[in-house]
C-alpha positions in Angstrom: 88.0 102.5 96.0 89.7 104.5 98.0 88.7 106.5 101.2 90.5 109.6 103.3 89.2 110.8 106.9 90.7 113.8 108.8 90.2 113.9 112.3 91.5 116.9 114.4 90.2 119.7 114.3 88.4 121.9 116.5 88.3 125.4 118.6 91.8 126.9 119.8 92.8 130.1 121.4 95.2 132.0 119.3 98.4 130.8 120.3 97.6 127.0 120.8 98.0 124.1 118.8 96.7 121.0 117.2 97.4 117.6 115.3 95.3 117.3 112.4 95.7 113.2 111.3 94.4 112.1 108.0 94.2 108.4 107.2 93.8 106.9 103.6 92.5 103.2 103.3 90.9 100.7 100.2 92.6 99.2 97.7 95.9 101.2 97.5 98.7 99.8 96.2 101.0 102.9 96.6 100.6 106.3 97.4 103.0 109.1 96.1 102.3 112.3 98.4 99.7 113.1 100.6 98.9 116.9 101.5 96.4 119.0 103.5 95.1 122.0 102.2 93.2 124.4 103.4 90.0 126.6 102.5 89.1 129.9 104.5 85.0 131.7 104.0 85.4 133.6 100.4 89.1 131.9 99.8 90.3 129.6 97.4 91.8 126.4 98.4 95.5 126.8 99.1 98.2 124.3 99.7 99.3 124.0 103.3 101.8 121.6 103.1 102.3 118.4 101.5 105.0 115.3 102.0 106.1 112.7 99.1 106.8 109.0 100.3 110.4 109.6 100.2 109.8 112.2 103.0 110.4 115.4 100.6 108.3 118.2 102.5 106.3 121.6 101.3 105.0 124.5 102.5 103.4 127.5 102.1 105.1 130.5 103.1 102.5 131.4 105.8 102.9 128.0 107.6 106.4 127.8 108.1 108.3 127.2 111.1 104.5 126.5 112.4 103.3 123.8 111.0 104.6 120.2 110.7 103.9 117.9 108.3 104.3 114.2 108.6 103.7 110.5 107.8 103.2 107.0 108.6 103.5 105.1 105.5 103.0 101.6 107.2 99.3 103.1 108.1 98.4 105.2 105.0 98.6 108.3 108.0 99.5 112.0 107.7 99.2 114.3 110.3 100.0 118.2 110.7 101.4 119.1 113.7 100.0 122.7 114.2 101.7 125.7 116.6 101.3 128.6 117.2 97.7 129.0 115.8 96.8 132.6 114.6 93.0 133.6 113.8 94.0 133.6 110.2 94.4 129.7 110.2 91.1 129.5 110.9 89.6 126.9 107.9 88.0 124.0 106.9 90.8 121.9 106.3 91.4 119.0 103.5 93.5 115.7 103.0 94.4 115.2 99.8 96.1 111.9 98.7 97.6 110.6 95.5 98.8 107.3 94.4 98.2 104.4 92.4 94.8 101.9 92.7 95.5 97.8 93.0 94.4 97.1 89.7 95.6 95.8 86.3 96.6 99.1 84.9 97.4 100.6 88.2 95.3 103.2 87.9 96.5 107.0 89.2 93.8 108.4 91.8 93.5 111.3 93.9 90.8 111.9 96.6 89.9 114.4 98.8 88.8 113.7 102.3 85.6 115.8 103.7 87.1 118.1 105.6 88.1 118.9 109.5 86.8 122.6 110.7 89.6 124.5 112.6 88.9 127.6 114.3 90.9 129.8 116.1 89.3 132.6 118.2 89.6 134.4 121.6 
């Protein structure tokens, strides 16, 4: 019973930025990374970036020294600072959290949330 809602997205001019916030809630008793992806018209989903609870950090190649990943663990929050926006980054873009369930087995689960549209255009 877990839920995940992006909020953030929207139009930019090449060149501008936004903060893309994703917030998990329900009966989580931990969560072990949370990561936004992203998927482009006729792309497969890619990996934008993702950040364990310890703080470790990824990124794809294309993203770096962009983007911004980072967390609030206290709210079940990620965001993704986003700079320097080029028409390429254009996407619908996905939260992705996984972690373990309050239940008697602790139950792994990963969820997707529905997706924030960024587009960036002239």
């Amino acid at each position: 019973q877990v839920q995940v809602v992006e909020s953030g997205g929207g139009l930019v001019q090449p060149g501008g930025s936004l903060r893309l916030s994703c917030a998990a809630s329900g009966r989580i008793f931990s969560i072990n990374a949370m990561g936004w992806y992203r998927q482009a018209p006729g792309k497969e989903r890619e990996l934008v970036a993702a950040i364990t609870s310890g703080g470790g950090t990824n990124y794809a190649d294309s993203v770096k020294g962009r983007f911004t990943i980072s967390r609030d663990n206290a709210k079940n929050t990620v965001y993704l600072q986003i700079d320097s926006l080029k028409p390429e980054d254009t996407a619908v873009y996905y939260c992705n959290v996984e972690g373990a369930l309050v239940s008697t087995t602790m139950r792994r689960f990963e969820v997707w949330g529905q997706g924030t549209l960024v587009t960036v255009s002239s």
